[in-house]
DOVEX-5529 format. One line per field, with one value per atom (N, C-alpha, C): residue number from 1; x negated, y negated, z. Coordinates in steps of 0.2 Angstrom, whole numbers, padded with zeros to 4 digits. Last residue first. Layout:
N
i (NUM,...)
x (X,...)
y (Y,...)
z (Z,...)
END
This chain:
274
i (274,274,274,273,273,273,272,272,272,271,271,271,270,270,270,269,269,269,268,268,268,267,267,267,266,266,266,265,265,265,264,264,264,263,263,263,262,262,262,261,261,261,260,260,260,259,259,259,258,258,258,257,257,257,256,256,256,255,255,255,254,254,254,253,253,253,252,252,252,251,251,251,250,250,250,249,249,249,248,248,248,247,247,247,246,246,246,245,245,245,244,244,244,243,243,243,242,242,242,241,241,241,240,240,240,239,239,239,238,238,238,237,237,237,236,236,236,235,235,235,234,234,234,233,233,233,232,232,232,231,231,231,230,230,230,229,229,229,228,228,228,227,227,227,226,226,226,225,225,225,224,224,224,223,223,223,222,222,222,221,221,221,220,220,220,219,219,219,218,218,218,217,217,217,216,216,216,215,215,215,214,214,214,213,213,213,212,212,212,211,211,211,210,210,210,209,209,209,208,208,208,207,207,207,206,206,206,205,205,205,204,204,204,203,203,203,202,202,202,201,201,201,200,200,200,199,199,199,198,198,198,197,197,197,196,196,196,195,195,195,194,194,194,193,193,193,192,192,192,191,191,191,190,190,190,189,189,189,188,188,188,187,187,187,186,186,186,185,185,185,184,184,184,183,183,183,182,182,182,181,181,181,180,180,180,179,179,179,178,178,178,177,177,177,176,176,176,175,175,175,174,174,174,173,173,173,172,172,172,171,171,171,170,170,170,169,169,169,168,168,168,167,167,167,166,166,166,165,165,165,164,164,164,163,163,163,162,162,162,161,161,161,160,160,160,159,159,159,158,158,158,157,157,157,156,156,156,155,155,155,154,154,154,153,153,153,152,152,152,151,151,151,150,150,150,149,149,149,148,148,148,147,147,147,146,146,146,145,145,145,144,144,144,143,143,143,142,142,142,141,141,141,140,140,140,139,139,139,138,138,138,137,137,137,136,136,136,135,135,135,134,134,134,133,133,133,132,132,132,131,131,131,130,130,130,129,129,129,128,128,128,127,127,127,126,126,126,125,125,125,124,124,124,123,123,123,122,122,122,121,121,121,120,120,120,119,119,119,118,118,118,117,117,117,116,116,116,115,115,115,114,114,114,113,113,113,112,112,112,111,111,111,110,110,110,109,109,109,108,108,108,107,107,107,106,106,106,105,105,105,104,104,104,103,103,103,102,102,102,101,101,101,100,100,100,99,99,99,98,98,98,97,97,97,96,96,96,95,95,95,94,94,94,93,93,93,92,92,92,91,91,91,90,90,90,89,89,89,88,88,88,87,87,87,86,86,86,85,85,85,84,84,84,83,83,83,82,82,82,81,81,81,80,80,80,79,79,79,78,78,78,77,77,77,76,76,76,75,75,75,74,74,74,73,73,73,72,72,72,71,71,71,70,70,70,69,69,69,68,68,68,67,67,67,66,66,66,65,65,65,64,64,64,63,63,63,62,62,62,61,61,61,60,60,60,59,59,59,58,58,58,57,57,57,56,56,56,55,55,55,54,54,54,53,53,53,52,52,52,51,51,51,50,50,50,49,49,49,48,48,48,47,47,47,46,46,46,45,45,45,44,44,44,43,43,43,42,42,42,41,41,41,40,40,40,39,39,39,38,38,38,37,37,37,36,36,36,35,35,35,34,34,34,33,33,33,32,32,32,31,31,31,30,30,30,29,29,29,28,28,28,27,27,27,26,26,26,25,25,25,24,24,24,23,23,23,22,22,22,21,21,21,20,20,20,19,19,19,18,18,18,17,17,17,16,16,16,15,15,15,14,14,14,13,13,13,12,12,12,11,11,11,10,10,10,9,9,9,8,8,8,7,7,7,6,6,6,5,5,5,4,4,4,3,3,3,2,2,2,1,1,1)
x (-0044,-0043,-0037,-0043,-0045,-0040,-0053,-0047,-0047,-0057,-0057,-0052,-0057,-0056,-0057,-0058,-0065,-0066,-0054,-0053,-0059,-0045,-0053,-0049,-0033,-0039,-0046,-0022,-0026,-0034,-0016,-0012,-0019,-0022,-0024,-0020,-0018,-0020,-0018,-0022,-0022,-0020,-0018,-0020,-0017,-0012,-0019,-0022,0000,-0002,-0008,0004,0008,0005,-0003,-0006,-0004,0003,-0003,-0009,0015,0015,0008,0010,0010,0013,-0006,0003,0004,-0023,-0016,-0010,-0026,-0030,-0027,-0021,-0024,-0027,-0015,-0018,-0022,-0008,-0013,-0018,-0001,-0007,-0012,0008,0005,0000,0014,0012,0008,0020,0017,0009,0029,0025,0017,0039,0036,0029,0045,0041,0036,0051,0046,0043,0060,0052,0051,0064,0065,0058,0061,0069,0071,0055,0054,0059,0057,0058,0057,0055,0050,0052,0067,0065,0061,0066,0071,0070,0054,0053,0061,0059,0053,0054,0070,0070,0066,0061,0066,0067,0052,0049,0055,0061,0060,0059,0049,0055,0055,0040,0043,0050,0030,0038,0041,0024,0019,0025,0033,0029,0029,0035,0040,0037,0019,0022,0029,0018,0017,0018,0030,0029,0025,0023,0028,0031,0012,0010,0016,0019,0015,0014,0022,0027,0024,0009,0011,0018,0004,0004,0006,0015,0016,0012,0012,0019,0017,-0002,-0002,0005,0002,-0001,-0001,0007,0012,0006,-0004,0000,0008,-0020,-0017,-0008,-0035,-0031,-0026,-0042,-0048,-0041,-0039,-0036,-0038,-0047,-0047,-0043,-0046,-0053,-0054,-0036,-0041,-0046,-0030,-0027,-0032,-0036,-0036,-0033,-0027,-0035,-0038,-0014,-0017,-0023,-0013,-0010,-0015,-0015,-0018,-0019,-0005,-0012,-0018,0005,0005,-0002,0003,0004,0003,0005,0001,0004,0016,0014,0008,0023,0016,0013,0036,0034,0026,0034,0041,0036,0027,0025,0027,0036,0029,0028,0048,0047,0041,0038,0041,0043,0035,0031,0033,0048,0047,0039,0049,0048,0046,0059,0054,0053,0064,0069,0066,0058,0064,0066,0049,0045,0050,0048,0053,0050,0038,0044,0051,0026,0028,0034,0027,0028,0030,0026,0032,0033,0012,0017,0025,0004,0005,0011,0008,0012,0011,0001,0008,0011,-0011,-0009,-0001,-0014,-0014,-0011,-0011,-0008,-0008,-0026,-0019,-0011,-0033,-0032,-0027,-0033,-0028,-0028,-0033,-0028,-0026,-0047,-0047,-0037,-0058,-0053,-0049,-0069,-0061,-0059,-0086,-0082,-0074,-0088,-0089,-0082,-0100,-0093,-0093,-0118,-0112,-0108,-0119,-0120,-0116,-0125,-0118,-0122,-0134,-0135,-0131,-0128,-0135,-0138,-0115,-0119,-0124,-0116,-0114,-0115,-0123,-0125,-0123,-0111,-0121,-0122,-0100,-0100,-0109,-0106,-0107,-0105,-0107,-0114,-0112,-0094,-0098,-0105,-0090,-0088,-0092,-0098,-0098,-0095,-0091,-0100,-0100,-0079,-0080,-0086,-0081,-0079,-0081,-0085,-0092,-0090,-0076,-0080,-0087,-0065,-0066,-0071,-0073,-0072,-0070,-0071,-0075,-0071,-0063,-0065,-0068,-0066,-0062,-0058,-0084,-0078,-0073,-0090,-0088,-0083,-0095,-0097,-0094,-0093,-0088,-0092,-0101,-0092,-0090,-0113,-0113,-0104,-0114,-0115,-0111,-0114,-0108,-0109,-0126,-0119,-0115,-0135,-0135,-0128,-0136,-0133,-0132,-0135,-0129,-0128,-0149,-0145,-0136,-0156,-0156,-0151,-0149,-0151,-0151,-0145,-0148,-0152,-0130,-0134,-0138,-0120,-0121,-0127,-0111,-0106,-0111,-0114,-0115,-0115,-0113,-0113,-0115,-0104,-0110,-0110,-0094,-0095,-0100,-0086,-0092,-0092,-0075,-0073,-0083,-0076,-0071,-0076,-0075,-0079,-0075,-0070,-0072,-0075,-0076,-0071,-0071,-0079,-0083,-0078,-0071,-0077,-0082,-0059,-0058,-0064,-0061,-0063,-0060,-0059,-0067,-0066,-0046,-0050,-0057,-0044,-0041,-0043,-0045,-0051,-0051,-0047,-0043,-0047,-0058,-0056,-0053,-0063,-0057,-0057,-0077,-0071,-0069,-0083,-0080,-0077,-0095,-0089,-0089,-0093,-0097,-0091,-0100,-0098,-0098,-0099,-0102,-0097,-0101,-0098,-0101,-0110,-0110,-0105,-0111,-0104,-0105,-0111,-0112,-0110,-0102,-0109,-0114,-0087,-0092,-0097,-0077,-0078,-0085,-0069,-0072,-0071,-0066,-0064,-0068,-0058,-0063,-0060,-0056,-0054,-0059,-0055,-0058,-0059,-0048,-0045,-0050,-0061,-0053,-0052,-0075,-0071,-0067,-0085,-0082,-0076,-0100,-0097,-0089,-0108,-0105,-0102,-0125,-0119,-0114,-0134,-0133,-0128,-0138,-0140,-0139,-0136,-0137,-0141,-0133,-0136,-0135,-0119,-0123,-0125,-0121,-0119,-0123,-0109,-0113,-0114,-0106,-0105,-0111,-0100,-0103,-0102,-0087,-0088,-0097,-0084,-0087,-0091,-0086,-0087,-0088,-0084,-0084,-0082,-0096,-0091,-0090,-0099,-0099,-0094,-0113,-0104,-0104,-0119,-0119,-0113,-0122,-0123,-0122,-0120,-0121,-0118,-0116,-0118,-0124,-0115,-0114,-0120,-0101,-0111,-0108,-0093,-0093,-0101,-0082,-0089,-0089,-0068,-0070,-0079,-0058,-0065,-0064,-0040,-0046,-0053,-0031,-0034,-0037,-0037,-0033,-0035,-0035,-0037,-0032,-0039,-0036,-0040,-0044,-0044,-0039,-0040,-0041,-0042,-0054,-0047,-0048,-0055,-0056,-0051,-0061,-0057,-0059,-0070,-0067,-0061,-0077,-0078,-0075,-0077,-0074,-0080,-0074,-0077,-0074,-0074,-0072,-0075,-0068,-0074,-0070,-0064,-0063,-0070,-0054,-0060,-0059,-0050,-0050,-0055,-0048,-0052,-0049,-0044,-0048,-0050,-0032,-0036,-0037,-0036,-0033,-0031,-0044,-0047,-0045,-0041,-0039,-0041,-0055,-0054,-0047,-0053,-0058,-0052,-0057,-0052,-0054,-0071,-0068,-0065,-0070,-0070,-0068,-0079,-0071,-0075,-0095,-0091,-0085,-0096,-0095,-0092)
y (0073,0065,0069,0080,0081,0075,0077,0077,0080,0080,0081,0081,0065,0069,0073,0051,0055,0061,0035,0044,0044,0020,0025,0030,0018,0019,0021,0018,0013,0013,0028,0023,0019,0042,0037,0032,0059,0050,0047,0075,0070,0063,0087,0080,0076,0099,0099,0092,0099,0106,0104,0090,0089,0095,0093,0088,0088,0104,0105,0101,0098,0102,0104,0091,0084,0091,0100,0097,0093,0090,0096,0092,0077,0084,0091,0067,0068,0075,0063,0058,0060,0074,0071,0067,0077,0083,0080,0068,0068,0072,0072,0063,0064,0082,0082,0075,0078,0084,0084,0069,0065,0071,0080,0073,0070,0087,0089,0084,0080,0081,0083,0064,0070,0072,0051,0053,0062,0041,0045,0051,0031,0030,0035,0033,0032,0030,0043,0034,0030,0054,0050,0044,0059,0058,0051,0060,0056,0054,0071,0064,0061,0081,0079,0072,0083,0082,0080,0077,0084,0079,0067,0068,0075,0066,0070,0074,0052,0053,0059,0060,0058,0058,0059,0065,0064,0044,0048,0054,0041,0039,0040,0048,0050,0048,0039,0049,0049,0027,0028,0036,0030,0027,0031,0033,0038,0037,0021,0025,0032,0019,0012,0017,0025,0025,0022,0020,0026,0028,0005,0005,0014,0009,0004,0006,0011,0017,0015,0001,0009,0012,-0007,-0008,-0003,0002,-0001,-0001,0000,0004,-0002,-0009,-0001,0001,-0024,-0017,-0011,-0029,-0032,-0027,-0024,-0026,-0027,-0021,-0016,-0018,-0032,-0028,-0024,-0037,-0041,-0039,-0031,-0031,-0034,-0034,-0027,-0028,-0047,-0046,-0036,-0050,-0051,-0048,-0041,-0039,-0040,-0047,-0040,-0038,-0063,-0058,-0053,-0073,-0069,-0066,-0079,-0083,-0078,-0070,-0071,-0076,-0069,-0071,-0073,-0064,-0069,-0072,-0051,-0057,-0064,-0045,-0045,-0053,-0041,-0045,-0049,-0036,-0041,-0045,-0023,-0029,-0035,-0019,-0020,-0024,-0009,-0017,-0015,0000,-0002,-0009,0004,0003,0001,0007,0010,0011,-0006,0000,0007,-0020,-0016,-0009,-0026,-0027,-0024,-0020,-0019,-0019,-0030,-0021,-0020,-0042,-0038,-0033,-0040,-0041,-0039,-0037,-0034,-0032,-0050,-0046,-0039,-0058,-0061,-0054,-0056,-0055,-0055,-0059,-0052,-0050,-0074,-0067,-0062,-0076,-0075,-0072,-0072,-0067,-0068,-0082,-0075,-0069,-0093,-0092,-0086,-0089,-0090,-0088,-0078,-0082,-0084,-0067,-0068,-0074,-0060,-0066,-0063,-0046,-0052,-0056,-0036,-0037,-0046,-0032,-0035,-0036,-0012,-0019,-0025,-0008,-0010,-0015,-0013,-0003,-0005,-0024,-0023,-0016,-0021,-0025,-0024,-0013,-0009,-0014,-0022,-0017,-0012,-0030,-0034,-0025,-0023,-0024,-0028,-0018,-0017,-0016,-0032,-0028,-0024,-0034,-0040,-0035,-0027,-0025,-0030,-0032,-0024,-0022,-0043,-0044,-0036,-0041,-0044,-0042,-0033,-0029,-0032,-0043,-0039,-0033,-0051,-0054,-0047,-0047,-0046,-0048,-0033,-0038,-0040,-0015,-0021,-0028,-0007,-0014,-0017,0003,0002,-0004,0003,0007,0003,0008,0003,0005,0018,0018,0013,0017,0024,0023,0002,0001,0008,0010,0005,0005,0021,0023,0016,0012,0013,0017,0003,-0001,0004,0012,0012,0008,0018,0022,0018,0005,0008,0012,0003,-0004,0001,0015,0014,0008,0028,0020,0019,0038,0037,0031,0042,0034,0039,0044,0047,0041,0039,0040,0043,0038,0042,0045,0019,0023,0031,0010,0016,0020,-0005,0002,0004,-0020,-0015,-0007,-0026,-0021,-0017,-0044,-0039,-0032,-0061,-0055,-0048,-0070,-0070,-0066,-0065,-0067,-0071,-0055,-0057,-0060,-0052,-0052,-0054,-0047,-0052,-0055,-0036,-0042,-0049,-0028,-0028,-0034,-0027,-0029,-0029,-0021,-0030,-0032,-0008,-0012,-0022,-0002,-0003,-0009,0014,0006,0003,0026,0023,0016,0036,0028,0028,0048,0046,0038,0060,0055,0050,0080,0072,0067,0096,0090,0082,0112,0104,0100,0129,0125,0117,0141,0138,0132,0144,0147,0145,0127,0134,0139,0117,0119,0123,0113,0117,0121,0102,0107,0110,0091,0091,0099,0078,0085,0085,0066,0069,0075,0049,0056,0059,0034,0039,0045,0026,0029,0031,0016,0017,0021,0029,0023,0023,0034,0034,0031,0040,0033,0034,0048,0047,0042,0048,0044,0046,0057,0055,0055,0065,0057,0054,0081,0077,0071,0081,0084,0079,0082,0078,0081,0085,0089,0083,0084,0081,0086,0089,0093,0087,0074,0078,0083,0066,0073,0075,0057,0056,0062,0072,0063,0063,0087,0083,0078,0090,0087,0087,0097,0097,0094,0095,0093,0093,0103,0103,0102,0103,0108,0103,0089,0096,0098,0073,0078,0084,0063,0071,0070,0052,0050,0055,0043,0048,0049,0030,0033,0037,0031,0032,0033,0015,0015,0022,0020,0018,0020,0023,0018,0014,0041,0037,0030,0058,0051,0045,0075,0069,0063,0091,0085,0079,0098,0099,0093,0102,0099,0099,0118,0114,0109,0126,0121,0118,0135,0138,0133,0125,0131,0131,0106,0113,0117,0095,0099,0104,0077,0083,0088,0060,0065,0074,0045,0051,0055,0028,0033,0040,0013,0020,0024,-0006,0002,0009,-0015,-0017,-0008,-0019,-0011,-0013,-0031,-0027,-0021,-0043,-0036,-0031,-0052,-0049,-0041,-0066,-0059,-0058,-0083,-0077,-0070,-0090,-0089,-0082,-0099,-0093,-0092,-0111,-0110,-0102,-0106,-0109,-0106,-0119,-0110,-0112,-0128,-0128,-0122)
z (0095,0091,0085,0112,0106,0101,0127,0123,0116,0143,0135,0134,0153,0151,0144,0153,0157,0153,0145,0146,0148,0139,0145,0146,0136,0132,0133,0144,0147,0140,0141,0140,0141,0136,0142,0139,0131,0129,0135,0126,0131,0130,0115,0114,0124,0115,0115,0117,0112,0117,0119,0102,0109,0115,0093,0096,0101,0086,0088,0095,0083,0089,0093,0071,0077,0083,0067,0067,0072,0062,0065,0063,0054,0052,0057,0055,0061,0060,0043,0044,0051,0036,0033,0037,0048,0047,0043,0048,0051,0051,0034,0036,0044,0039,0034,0032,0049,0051,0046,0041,0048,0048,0034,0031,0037,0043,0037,0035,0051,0053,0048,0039,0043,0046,0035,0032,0037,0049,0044,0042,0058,0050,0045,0072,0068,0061,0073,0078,0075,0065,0066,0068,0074,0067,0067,0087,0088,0081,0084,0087,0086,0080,0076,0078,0093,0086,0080,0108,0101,0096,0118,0112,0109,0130,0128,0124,0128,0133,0131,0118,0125,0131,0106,0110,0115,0106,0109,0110,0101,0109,0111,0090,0096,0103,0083,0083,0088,0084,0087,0089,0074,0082,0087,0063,0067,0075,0061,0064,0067,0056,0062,0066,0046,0051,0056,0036,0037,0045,0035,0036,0038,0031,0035,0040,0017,0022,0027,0012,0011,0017,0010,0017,0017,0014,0010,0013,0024,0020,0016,0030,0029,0025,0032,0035,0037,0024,0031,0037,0010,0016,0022,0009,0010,0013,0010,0014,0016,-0001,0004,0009,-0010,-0012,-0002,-0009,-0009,-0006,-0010,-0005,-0003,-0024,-0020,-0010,-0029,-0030,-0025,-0024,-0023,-0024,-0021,-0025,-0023,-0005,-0007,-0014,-0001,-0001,-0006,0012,0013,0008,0009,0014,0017,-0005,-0005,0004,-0002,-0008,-0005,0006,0007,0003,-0005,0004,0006,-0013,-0015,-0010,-0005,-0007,-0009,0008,0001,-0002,0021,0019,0012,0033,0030,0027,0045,0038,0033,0055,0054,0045,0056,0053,0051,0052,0049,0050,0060,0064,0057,0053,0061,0063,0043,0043,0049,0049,0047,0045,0053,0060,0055,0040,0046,0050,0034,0032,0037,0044,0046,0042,0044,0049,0048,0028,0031,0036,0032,0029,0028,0039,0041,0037,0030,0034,0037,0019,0017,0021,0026,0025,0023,0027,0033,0032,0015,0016,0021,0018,0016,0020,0010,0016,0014,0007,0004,0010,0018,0014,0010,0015,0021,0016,0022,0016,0018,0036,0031,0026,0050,0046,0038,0054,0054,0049,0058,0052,0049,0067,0062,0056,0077,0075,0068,0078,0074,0073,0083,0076,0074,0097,0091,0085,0104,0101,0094,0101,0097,0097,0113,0105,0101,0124,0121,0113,0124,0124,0123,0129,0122,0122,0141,0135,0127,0149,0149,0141,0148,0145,0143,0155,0149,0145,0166,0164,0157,0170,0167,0164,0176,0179,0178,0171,0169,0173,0164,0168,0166,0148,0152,0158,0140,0148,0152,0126,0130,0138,0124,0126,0131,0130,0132,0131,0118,0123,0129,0105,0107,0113,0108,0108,0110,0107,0111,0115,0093,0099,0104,0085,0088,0091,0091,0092,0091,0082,0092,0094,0074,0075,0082,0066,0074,0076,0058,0059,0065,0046,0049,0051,0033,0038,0044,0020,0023,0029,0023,0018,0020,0032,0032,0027,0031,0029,0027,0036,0037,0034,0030,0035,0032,0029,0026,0032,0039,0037,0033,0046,0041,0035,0062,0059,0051,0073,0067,0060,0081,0082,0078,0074,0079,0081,0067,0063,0067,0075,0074,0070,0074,0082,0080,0064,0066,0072,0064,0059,0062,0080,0074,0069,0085,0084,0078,0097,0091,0090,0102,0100,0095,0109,0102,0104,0110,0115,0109,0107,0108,0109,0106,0109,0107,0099,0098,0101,0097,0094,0097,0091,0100,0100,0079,0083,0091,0071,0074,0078,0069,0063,0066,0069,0073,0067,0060,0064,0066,0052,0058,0059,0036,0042,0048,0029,0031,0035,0020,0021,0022,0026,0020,0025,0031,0026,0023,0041,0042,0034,0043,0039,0041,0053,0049,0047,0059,0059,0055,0072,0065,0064,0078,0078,0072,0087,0081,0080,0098,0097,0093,0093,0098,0098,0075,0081,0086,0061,0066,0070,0043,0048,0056,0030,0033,0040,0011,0019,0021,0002,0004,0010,-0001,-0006,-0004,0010,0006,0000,0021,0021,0015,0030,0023,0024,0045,0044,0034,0062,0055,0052,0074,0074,0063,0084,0078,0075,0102,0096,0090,0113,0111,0105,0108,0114,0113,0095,0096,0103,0095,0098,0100,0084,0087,0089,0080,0080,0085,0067,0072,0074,0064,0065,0067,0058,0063,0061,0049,0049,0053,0044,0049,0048,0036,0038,0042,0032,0035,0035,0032,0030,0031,0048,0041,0040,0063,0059,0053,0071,0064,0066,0086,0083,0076,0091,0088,0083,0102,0099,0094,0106,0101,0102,0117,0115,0112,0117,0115,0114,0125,0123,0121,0119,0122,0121,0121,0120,0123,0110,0114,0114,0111,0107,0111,0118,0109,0105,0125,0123,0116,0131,0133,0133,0123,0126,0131,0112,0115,0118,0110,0109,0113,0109,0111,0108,0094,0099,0105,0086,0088,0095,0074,0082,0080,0058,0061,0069,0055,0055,0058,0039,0047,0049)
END
């Protein structure tokens, strides 16, 4: 019998942006977000998965929570496109039971996903929640529809998932040990891992290192010195906080404070850069 489904939290299931480069690279990096990008103009170039990929107008990229990549301009007219961000734990509020959908090749012009993701980056910002959950359920069918499908998870071992999450969260200064983890969830280390990646995109050392990142950029955004914000965040200093950030946003977190726009509300008109 399938489990009820609790409705969605649709108060920022996602972000969005658009961008345009010339002359802009990011270096290799990765994030524990969904992102899909639907190319505009010119030739959005990318390394995914130990190939060069390249995307044209209508053509969706897709790319994984934690798998490493770049971005730059695949010709000197350089390349536009409108992007979503989406955290793995909101996409499996839509599909519950489910491990994390993954595109092999990262690249789609599929007409069910161009069309999903054109539809959420045009919801104004008085959509409804119901017109937003009926926007994200299209496109996780769609991203099923293209994926191999994941092997089910276990109703009890999401919710520990969810519950080791919330305690990284709530030690992100001082951090948390696995064996914390283990002792609280009820899970082994292994278990606890393997069951992270599926439901997370990543692994929960990395989980704990993005989550301060959050917080390194939302003292930025309040206008903290780069020392400060690292400090606040847990991280032993900025060289470490800086480094930690480059892996995971492809710039410096100075590079971000010049360039980087964010909508607290996760609807943008404006350009930005991710």
């Amino acid at each position: 019998m399938p489990e009820p489904s609790a409705p969605i939290q649709t108060d920022r299931p996602f972000q969005r942006f658009r961008v345009d480069l010339v002359d802009q690279a990011f270096a290799p990096h990765r994030h524990d977000t969904y992102t899909l990008a639907l190319t505009l103009h010119g030739v959005q170039s990318f390394d995914y998965c130990g190939e060069t990929r390249h995307s044209r107008p209508g053509g969706v990229v897709v790319l994984h929570p934690d798998e490493l990549h770049d971005g730059r301009p695949g010709t000197d007219d350089g390349f536009g496109y409108a992007a979503i961000t989406l955290r793995p734990d909101w996409l499996g509020k839509v599909r519950p039971g489910h491990g994390l959908p993954f595109l092999p090749g990262g690249l789609s012009r599929d007409a069910s996903l161009v069309r999903a993701v054109k539809t959420l980056h045009a919801l104004p910002e008085t959509a409804s929640a119901l017109e937003t959950e009926t926007a994200l359920i299209e496109l996780a069918q769609a991203l099923d529809a293209l994926c191999d499908a994941p092997a089910p998870v276990q109703r009890f071992v999401r919710e520990q998932v969810d519950r080791a999450c919330a305690l990284i969260e709530a030690h992100l200064e001082e951090g948390i040990s696995l064996a914390t983890l283990e002792l609280e969830t009820g899970l082994d280390r292994w278990q606890l891992c393997r069951a992270f990646r599926a439901l997370r995109g990543t692994s929960p050392g990395r989980y704990l290192t993005l989550r301060r990142l959050d917080r390194v950029r939302a003292g930025v955004q309040s206008g903290d010195r780069l020392a400060d914000a690292a400090m606040d965040a847990g991280f032993a200093d900025q060289a470490h906080m800086t480094r930690q950030f480059k892996a995971a946003y492809g710039i410096s977190p100075g590079q971000w404070r010049r360039t980087i726009i964010q909508d607290p509300t996760g609807r943008l008109d404006q350009t930005v850069l991710h």
